[in-house]
DRENTOR-311239 format. One record per residue: x, y, z of N, C-alpha, C, O in turn. Coordinates in Angstrom, 1 decimal, always signed. Example, Ala and Ser with C-alpha at 12.3 -4.5 7.8 and 13.67 -1.06 7.14 Angstrom:
DRENTOR-311239
<<+13.2, -5.7, +7.8>, <+12.3, -4.5, +7.8>, <+13.2, -3.3, +7.8>, <+14.2, -3.3, +8.5>>
<<+12.8, -2.2, +7.1>, <+13.7, -1.1, +7.1>, <+12.9, +0.0, +7.9>, <+13.4, +1.1, +8.0>>
//
This chain:
DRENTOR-311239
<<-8.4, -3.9, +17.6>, <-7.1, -3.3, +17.7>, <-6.2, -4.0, +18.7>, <-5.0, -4.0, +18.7>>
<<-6.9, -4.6, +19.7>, <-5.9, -4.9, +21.0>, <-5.8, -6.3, +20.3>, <-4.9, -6.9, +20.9>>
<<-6.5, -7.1, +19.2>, <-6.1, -8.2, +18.9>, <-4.8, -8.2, +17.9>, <-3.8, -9.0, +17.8>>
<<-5.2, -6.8, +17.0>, <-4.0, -6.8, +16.3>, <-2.5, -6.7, +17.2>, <-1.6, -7.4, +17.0>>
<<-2.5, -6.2, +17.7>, <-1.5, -5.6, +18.3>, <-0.9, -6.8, +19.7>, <+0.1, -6.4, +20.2>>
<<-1.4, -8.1, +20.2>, <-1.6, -9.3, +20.5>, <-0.7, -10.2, +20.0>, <+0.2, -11.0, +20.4>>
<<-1.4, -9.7, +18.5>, <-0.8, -11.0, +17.0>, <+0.6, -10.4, +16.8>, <+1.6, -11.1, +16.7>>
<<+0.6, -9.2, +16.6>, <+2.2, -8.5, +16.1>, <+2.8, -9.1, +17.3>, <+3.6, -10.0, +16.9>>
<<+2.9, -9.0, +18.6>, <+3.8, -9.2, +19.4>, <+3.8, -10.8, +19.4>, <+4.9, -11.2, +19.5>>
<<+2.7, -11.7, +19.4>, <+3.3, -12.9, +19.4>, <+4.3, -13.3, +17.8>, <+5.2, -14.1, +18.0>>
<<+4.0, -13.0, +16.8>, <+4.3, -12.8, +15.8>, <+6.0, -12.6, +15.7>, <+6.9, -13.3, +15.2>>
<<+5.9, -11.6, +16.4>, <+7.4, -10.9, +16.9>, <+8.2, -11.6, +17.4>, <+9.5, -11.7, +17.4>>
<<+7.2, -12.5, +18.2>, <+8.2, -13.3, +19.8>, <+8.8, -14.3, +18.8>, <+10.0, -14.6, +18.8>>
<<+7.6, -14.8, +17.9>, <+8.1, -16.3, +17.5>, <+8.9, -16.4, +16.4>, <+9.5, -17.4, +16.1>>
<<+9.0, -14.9, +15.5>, <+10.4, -14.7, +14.5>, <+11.1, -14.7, +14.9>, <+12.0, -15.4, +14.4>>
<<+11.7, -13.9, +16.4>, <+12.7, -13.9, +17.1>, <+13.3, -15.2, +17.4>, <+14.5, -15.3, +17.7>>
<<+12.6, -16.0, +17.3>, <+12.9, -17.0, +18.2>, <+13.3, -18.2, +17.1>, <+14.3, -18.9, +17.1>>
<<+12.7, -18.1, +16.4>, <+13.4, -18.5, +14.7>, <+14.2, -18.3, +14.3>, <+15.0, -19.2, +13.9>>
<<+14.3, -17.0, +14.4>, <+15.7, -16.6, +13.7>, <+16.9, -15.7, +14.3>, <+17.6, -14.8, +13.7>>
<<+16.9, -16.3, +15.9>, <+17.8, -15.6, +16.7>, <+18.3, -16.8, +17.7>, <+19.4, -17.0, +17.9>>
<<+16.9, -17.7, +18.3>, <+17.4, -18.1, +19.4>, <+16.5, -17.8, +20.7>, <+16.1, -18.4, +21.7>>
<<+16.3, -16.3, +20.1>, <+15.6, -15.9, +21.4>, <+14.9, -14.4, +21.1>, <+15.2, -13.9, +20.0>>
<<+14.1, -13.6, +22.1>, <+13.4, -12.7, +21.4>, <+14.2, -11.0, +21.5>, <+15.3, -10.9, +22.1>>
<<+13.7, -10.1, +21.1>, <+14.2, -8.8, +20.4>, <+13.5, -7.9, +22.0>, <+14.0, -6.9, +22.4>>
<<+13.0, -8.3, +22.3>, <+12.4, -7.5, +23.9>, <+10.8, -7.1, +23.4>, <+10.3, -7.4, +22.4>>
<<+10.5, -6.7, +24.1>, <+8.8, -6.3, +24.0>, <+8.4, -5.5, +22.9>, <+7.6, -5.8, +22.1>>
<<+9.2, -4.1, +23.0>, <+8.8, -3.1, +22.1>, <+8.9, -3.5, +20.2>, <+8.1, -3.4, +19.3>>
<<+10.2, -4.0, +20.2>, <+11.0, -4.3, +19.3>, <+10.4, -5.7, +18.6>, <+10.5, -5.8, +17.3>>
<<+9.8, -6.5, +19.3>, <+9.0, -8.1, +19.0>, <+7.3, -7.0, +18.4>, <+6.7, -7.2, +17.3>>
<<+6.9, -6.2, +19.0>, <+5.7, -6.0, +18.8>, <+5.6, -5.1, +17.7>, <+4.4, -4.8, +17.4>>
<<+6.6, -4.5, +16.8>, <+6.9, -4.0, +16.0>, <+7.4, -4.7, +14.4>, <+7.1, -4.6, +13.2>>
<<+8.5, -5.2, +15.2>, <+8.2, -6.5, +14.3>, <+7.0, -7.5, +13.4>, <+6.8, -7.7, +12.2>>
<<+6.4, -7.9, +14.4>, <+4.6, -8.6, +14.0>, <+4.4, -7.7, +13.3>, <+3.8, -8.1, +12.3>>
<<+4.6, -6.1, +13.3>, <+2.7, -5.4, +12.6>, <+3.7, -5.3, +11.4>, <+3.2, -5.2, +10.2>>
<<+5.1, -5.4, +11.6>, <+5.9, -4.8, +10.3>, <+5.4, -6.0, +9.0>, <+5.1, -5.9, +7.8>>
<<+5.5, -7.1, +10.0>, <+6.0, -9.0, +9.3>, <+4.2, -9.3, +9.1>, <+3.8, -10.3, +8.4>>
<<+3.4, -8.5, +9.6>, <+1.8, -8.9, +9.2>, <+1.6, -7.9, +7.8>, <+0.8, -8.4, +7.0>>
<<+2.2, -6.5, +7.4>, <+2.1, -6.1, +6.3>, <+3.2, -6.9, +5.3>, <+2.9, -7.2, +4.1>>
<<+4.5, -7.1, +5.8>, <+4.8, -8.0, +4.9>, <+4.2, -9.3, +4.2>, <+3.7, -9.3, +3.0>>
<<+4.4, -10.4, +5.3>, <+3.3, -11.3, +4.7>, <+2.2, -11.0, +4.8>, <+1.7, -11.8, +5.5>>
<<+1.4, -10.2, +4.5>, <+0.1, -10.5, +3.3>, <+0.4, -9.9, +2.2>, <-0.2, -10.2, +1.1>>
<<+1.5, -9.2, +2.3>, <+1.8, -8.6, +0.6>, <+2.8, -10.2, -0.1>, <+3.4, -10.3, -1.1>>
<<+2.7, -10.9, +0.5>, <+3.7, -11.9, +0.1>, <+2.5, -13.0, -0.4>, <+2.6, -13.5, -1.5>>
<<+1.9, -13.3, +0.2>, <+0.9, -14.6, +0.3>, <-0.1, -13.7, -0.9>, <-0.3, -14.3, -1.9>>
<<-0.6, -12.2, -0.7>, <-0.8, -11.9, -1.6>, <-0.5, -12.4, -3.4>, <-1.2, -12.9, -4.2>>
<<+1.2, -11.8, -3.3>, <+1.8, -12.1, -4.7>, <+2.0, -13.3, -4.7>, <+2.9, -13.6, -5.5>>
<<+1.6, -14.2, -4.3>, <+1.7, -15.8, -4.6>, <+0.1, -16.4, -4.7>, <-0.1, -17.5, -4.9>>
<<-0.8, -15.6, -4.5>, <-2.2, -15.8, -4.2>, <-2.2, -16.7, -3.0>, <-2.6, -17.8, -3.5>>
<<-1.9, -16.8, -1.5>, <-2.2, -17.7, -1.1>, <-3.0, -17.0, -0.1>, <-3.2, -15.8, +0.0>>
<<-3.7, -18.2, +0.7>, <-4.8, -17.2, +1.7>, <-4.2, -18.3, +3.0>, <-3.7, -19.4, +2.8>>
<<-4.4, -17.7, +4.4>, <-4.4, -18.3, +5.7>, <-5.4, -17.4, +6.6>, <-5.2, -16.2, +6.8>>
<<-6.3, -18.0, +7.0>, <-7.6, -17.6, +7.3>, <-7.5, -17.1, +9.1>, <-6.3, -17.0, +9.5>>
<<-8.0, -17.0, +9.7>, <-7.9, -17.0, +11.4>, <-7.4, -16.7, +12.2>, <-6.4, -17.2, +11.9>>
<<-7.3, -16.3, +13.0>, <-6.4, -16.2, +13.9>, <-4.8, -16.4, +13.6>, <-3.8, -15.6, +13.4>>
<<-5.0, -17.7, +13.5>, <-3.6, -18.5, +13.9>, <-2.7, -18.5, +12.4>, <-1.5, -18.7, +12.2>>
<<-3.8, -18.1, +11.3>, <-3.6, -17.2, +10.0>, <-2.9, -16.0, +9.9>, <-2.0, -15.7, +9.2>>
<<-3.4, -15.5, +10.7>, <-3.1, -14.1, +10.9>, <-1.8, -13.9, +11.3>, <-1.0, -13.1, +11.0>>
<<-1.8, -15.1, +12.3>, <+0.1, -15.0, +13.2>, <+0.7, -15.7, +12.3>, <+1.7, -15.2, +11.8>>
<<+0.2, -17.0, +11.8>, <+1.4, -17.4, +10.7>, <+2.0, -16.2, +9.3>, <+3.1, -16.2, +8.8>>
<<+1.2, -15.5, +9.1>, <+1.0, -14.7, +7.8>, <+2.4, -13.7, +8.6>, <+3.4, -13.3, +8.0>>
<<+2.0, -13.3, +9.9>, <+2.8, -12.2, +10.0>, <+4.7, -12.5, +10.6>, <+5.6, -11.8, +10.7>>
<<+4.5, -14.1, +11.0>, <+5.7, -14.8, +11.4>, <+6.3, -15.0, +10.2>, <+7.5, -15.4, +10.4>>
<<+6.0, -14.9, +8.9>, <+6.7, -15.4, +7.6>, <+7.3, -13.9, +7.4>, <+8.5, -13.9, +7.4>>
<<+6.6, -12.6, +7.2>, <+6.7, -11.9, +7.0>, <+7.9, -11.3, +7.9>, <+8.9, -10.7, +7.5>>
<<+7.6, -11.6, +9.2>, <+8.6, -10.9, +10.3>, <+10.0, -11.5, +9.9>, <+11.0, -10.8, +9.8>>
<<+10.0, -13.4, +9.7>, <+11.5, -13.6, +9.4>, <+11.8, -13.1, +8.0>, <+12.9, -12.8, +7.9>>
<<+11.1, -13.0, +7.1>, <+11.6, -12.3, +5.8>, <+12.4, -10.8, +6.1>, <+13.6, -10.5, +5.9>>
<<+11.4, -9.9, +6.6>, <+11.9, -8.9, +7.5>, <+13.6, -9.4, +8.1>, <+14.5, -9.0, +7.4>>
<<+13.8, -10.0, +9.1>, <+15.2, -10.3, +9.7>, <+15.9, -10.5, +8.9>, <+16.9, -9.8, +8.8>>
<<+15.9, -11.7, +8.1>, <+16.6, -12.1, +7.0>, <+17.1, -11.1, +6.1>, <+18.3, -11.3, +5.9>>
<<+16.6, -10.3, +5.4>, <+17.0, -9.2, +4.9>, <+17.8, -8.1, +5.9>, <+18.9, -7.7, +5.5>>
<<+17.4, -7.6, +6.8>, <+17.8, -6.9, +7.5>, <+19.4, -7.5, +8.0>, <+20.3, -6.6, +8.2>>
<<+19.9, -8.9, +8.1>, <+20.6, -9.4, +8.4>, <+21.6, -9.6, +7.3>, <+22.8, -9.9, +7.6>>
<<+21.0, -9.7, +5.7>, <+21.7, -9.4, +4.4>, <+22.1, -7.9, +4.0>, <+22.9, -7.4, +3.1>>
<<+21.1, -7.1, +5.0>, <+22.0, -5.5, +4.3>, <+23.4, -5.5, +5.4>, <+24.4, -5.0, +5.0>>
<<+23.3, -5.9, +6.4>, <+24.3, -5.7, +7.5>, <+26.0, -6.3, +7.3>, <+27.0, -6.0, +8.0>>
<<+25.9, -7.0, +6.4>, <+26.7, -7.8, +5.7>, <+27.5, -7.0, +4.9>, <+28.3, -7.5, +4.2>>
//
């Protein structure tokens, strides 16, 4: 649990930082990750793809987290 929750916030930090410049604050980055870790795997899923590990795990949920912004940033519009 303390790993997932680890991964969401780094996760968080580094979509932020992708796709802002800079990060969303603690609560908001670590929310992000667990949001952007069920996104991407439902994504890598529907594409069949797999990323294994750790560093799988943070990639899977950093793709997810900027999909997450990106959209959020298309309804705002």
């Amino acid at each position: 649990m303390i790993e997932g929750l680890i991964v969401g916030l780094l996760a968080g930090l580094i979509a932020g930082w992708l796709m802002k410049g800079e990060g969303y604050g603690f609560l908001k980055n670590l929310v992000l990750g667990l949001f952007g870790g069920c996104v991407g795997g439902w994504l890598f899923d529907l594409f069949n793809l797999e990323w294994n590990g750790t560093l799988g795990r943070i990639g899977t949920a950093v793709v997810g987290a900027v999909v997450i912004i990106w959209i959020a940033r298309c309804l705002r519009k």
